[in-house]
C-alpha positions as CSV (number, residue, x, y, z in Angstrom):
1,X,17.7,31.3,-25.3
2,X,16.1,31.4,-21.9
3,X,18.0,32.0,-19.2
4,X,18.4,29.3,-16.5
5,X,17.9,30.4,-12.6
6,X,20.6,27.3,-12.2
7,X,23.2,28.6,-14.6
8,X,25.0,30.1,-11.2
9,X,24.7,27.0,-9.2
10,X,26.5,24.7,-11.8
11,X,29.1,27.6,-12.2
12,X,29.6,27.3,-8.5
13,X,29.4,23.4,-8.5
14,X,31.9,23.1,-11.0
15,X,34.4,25.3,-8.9
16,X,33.9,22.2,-6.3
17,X,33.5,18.9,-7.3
18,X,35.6,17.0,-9.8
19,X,32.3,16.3,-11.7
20,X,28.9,17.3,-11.7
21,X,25.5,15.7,-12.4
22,X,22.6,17.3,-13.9
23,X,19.4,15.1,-13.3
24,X,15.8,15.8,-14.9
25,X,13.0,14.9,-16.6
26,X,13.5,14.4,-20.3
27,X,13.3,17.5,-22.0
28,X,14.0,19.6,-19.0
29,X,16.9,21.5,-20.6
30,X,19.6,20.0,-19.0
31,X,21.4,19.3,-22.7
32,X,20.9,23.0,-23.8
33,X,22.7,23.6,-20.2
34,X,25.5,21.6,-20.5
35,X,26.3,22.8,-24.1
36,X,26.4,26.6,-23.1
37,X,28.7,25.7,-20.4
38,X,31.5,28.6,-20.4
39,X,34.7,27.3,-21.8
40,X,35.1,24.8,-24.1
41,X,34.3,21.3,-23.8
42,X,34.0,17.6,-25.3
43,X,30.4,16.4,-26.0
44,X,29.5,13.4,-25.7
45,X,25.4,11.9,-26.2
46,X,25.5,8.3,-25.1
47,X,21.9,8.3,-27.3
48,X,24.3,8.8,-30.2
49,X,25.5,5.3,-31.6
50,X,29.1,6.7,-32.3
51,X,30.0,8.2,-29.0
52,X,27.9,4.8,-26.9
53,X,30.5,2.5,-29.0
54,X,33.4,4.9,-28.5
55,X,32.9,5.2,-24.7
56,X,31.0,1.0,-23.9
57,X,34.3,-0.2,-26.1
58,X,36.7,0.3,-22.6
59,X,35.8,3.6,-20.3
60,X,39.1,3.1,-18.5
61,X,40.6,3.8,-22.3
62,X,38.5,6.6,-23.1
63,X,38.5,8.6,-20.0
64,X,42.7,8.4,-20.1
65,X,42.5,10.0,-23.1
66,X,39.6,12.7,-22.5
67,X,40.4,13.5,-18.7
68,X,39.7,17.0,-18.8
69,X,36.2,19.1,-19.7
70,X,33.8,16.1,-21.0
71,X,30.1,16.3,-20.8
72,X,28.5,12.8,-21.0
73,X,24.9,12.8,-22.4
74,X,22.3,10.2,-20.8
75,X,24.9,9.0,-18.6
76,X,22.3,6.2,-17.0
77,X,22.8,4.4,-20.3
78,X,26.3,3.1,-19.4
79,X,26.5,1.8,-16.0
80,X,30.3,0.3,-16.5
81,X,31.1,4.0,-16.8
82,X,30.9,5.1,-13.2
83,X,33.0,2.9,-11.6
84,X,35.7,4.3,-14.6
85,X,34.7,7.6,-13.9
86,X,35.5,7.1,-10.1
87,X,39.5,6.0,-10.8
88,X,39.6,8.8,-13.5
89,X,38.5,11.3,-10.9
90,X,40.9,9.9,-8.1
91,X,43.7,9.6,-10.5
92,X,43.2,13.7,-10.4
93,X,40.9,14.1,-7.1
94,X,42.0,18.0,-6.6
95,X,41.1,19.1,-10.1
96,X,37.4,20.2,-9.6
97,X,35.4,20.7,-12.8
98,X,36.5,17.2,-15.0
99,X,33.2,15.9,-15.6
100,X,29.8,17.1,-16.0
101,X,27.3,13.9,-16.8
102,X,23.4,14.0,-17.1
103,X,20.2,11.8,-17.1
104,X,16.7,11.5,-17.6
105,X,16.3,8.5,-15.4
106,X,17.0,9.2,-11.8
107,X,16.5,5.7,-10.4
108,X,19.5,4.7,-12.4
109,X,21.7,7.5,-12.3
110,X,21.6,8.3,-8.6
111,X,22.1,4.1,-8.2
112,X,25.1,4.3,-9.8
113,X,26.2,7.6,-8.6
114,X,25.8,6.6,-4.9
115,X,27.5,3.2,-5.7
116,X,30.6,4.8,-7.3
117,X,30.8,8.5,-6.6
118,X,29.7,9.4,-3.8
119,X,32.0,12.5,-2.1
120,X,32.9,13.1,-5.6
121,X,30.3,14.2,-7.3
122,X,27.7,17.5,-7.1
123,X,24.2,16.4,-7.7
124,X,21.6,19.4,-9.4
125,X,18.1,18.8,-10.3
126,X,17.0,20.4,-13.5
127,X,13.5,21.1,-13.7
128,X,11.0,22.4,-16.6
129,X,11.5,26.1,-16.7
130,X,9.9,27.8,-14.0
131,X,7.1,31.1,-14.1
132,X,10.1,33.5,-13.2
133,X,12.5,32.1,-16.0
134,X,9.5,32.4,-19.1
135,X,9.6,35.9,-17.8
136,X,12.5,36.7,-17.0
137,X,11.4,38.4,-13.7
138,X,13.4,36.9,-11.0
139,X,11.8,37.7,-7.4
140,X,14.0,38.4,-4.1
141,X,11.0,36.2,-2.1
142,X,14.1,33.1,-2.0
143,X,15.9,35.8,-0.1
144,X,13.3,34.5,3.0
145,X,15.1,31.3,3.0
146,X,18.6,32.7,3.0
147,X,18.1,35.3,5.6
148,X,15.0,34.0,7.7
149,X,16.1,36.2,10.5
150,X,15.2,39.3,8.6
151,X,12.1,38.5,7.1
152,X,9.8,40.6,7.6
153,X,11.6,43.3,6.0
154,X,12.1,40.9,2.8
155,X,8.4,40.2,2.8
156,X,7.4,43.8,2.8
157,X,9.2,44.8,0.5
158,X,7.9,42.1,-2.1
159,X,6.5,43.2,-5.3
160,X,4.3,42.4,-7.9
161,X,7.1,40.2,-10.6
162,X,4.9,39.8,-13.0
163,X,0.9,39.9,-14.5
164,X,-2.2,37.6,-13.7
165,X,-2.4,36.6,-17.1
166,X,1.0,35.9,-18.1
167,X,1.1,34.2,-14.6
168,X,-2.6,31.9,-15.8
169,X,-0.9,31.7,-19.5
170,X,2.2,30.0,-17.7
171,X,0.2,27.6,-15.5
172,X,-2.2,26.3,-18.0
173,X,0.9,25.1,-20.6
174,X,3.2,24.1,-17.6
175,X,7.0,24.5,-17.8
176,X,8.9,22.6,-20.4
177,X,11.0,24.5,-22.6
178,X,10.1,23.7,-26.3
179,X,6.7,24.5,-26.3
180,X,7.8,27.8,-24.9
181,X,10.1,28.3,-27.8
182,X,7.7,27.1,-30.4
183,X,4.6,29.5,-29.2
184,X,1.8,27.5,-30.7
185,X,-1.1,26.1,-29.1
186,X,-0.9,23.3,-32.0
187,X,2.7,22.4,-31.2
188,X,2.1,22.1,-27.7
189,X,-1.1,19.9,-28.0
190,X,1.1,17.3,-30.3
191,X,4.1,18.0,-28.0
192,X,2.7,16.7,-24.8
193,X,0.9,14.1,-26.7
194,X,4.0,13.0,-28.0
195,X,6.0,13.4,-24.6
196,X,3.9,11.2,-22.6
197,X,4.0,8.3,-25.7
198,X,7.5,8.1,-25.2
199,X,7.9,8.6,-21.7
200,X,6.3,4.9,-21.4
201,X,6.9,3.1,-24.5
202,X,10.1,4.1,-24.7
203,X,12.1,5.7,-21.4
204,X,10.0,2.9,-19.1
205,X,10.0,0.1,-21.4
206,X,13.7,0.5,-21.5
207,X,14.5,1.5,-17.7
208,X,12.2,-1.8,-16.6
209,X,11.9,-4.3,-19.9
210,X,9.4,-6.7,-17.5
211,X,6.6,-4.2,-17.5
212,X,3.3,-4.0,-19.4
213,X,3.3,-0.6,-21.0
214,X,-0.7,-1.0,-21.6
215,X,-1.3,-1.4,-18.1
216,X,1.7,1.3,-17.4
217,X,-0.1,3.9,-19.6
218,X,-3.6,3.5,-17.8
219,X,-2.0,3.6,-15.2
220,X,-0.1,7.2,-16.4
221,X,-3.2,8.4,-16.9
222,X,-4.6,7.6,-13.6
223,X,-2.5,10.1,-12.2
224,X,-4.6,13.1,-13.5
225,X,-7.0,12.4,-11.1
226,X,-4.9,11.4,-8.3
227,X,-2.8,14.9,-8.5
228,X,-2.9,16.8,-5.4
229,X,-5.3,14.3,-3.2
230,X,-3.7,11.8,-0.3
231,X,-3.2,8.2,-2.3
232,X,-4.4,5.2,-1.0
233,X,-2.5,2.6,-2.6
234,X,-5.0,-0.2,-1.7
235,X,-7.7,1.9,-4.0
236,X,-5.9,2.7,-6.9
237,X,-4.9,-0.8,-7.4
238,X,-8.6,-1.9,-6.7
239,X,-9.4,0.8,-9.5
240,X,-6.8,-0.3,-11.7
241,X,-6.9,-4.0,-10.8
242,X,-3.1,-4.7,-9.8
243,X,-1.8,-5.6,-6.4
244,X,-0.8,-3.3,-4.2
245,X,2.9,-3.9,-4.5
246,X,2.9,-3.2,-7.9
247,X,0.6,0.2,-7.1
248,X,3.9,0.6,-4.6
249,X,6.4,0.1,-7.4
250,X,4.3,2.5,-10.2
251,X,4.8,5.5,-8.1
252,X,8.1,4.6,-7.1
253,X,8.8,5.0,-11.1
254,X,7.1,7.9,-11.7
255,X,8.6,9.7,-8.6
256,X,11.6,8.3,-9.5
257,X,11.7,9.3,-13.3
258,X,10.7,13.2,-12.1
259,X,6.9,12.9,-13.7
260,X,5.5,12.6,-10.1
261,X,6.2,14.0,-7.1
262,X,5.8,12.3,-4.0
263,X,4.8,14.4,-0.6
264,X,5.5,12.9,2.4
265,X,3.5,14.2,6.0
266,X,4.9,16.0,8.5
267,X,5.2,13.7,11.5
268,X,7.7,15.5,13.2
269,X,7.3,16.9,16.8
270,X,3.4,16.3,16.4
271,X,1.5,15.7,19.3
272,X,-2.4,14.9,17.1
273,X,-3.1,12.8,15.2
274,X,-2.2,13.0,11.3
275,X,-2.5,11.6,8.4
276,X,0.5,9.4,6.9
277,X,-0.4,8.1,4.0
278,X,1.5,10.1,1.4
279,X,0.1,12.7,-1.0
280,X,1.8,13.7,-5.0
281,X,1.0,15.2,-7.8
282,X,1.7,15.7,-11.7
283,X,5.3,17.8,-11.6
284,X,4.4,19.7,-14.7
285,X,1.0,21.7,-15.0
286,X,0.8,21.3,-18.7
287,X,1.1,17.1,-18.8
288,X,-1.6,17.2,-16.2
289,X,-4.2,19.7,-18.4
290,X,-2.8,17.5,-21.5
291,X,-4.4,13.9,-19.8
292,X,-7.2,15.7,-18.3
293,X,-7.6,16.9,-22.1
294,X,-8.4,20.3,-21.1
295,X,-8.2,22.4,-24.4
296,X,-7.9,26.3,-22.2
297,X,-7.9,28.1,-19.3
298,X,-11.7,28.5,-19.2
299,X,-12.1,24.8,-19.2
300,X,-9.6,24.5,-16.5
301,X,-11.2,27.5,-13.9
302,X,-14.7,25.3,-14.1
303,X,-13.1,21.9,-14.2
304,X,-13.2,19.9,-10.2
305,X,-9.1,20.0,-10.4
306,X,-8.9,23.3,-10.7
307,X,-7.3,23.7,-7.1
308,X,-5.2,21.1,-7.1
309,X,-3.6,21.7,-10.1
310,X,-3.0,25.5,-8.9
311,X,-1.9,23.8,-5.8
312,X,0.4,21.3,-7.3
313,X,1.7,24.4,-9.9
314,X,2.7,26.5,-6.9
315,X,4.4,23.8,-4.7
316,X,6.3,22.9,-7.5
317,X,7.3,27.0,-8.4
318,X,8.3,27.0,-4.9
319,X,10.6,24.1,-4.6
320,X,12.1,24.4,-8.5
321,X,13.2,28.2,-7.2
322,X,14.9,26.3,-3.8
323,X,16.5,23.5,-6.4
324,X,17.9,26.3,-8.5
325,X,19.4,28.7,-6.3
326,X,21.1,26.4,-4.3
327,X,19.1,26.0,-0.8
328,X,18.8,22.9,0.9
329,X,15.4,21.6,1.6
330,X,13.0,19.0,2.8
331,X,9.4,19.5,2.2
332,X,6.1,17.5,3.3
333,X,2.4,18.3,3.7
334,X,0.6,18.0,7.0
335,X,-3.2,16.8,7.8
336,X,-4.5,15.8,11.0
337,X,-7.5,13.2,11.3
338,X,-9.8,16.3,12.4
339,X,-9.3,17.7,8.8
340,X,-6.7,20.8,9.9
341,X,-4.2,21.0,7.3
342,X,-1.1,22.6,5.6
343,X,-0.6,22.1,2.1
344,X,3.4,22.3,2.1
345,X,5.8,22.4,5.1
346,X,9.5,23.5,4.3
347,X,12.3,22.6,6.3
348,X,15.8,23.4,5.9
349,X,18.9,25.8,7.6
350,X,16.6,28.1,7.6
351,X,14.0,26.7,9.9
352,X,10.3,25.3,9.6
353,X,8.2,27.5,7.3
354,X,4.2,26.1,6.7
355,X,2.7,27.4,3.4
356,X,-0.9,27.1,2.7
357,X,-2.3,27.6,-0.8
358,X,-5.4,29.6,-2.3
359,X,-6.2,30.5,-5.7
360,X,-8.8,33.4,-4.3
361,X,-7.7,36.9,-4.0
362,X,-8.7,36.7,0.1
363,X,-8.3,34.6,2.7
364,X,-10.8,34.5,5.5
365,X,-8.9,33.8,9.1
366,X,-11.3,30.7,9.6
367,X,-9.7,28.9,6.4
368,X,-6.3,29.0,7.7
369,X,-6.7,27.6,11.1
370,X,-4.1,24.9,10.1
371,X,-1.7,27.0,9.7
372,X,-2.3,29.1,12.3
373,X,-2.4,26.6,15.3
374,X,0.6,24.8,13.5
375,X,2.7,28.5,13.9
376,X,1.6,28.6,17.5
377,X,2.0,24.6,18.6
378,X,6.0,25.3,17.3
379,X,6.9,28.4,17.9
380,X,7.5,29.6,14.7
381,X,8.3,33.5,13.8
382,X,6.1,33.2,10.7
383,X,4.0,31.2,8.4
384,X,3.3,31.9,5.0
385,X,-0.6,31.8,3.0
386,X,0.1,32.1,-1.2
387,X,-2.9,33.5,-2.6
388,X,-4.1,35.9,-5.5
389,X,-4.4,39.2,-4.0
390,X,-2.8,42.2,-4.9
391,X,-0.5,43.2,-2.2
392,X,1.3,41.3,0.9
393,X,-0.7,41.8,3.7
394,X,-0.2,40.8,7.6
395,X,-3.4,38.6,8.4
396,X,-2.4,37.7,12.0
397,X,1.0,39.0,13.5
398,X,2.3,35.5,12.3
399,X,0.8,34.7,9.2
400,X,1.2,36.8,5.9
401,X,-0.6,36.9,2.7
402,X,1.7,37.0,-0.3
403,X,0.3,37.3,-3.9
404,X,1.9,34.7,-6.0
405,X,3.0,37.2,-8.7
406,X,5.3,38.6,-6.0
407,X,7.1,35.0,-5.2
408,X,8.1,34.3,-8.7
């Protein structure tokens, strides 16, 4: 079995809070996690007939009787069972580690969890397997955002993790674990055809019965050529011939159910003129390549996406290595109306750190002017350019070149 970056931060979690949720996209691995938690505990899958009847028949009832060390399957499923869950947990509010629920369907879950649990509950986002877990290599580069203050000496002593190909092997077929653990370019094709079927005809139709899933699926397939640009909502319901406040409510969904991620600008502290309309792209690199029907790599180095989905692969490296080892974040992009801009801008404890993002093995000091006037306009110690080379190297006394095979 692979071994998840996260498996630390739910032990710690659990030491915590009297429950813990695991939220994800469908097949993220989030049931593999919860049944190799250590100990032993009571399984319950909510998808299962049996245990929705045993549970939906009175919550109050069943959580009396299973109090301790119960895993809950597709919690979303069962609304009546957070408000049960939240008298369970008070009945015993100094225990930590009763309850460990997931879901697929984060607009549902985190309703419900905000509604009934909030202060009781830890909240972990479980993503598709990242480069470093496929390899098993993991990198100290997160060790910037835990100790900012000594950061040059983590970022020079960065080293290649792991190689170009296995790195262009891992971005072509994106993240999600069974394809990885079937190993066949035939399984994988079927897989993701399969994946996005179900992810509208059955996970939306069910999450929001009112919706065409026709219309729904074009739109799905829409996104391929929306990932990694600014969206303008007014277009792409011109293109797809919807209103605009349905446009609105499509990405809502999509962001919501962890197929899409939505990047919101940086308006913080800016004194230009920038760009507000918010920017996204396709979570998983494989799903994107699968609707762009891209059948390998050499179609995908040639194909007009090519950056963006490198782009879109690294930011979401980047922010599924913060998610799993525990560090608080906020992220956005930043674009002024004179075209300078920053492809993602972290935030967190450990300060403001702007990324930019190349696939070439250089970077020429004219393409990262962005970045560069944005390190000088807030003072910051550093800024960071991802690229392909082959060592780190200091391009300004502020801004460093680091080779993605040293960040995973």
């Amino acid at each position: 079995m692979i071994q998840r970056a996260c498996r630390q931060l739910i032990d710690e979690y659990l030491e915590f809070f009297p429950c813990v949720a695991l939220v994800g996209a469908r097949q993220s691995g989030k049931t593999t996690l919860v049944k190799a938690l250590n100990g032993t505990w009571n399984y319950f899958d909510l998808e299962k007939r049996d245990d929705y009847k045993l549970i939906s028949d009175s919550p109050d009832l069943f959580l009396r009787l299973n109090s301790k060390r119960v895993v809950i399957d597709e919690a979303q499923l069962l609304p009546e069972l957070f408000p049960a869950l939240r008298v369970s947990i008070d009945n015993n509010r100094e225990t930590s580690g009763q309850f460990v629920i997931t879901g697929s369907s984060s607009p549902e879950l985190l309703k419900s969890i905000s509604e009934s649990l909030a202060g009781r509950i830890g909240i972990i986002e479980i993503s598709p397997l990242t480069m470093g877990e496929t390899s098993a290599s993991p990198s100290p580069f997160y060790r910037i955002f835990q100790n900012p203050d000594n950061f040059r000496d983590i970022i020079n002593n960065l080293t290649e993790q792991n190689s170009l190909t296995n790195i262009h092997h891992y971005w072509f077929q994106g993240g999600y674990p069974e394809p990885w653990s079937k190993n066949s370019e035939r399984f994988t094709e079927l897989w993701m055809e399969q994946y996005v079927q179900t992810y509208v005809e059955r996970d939306i139709a069910r999450l929001f019965p009112g919706m065409n899933p026709a219309r729904f699926m074009q739109f799905t397939e829409m996104l391929a050529g929306l990932s990694g640009q600014v969206i303008n909502y007014s277009e792409v319901a011109r293109a797809l011939g919807v209103s605009q406040p349905v446009i609105r409510d499509y990405f809502n969904i999509v962001h919501g159910t962890f197929l899409w991620r939505q990047i919101l600008p940086y308006e913080k502290n800016v004194k230009k003129r920038i760009v507000k309309h918010p920017k996204g792209h396709l979570r998983d690199s494989g799903i994107l390549h699968h609707l762009l029907r891209l059948r390998d790599l050499r179609q995908l180095q040639s194909h007009p996406s090519m950056g963006f989905s490198w782009e879109a692969m690294t930011i979401e490296e980047l922010l599924r290595g913060l998610c799993s080892a525990g560090i608080s974040h906020d992220y956005y992009y930043y674009r002024t109306a004179s075209g300078a801009e920053i492809d993602l801008i972290l935030e967190g404890k450990f300060g403001l750190i702007p990324i930019e993002i190349k696939y070439n093995k250089s970077v020429a000091l004219s393409k990262i002017r962005g970045i560069k006037d944005f390190v000088k306009e807030h003072a910051l110690p550093f800024g960071i350019v991802i690229d392909n080379g082959e060592s780190v190297r200091w391009i300004t006394e502020e801004i460093v070149a680091i080779p993605f095979s040293f960040c995973i």
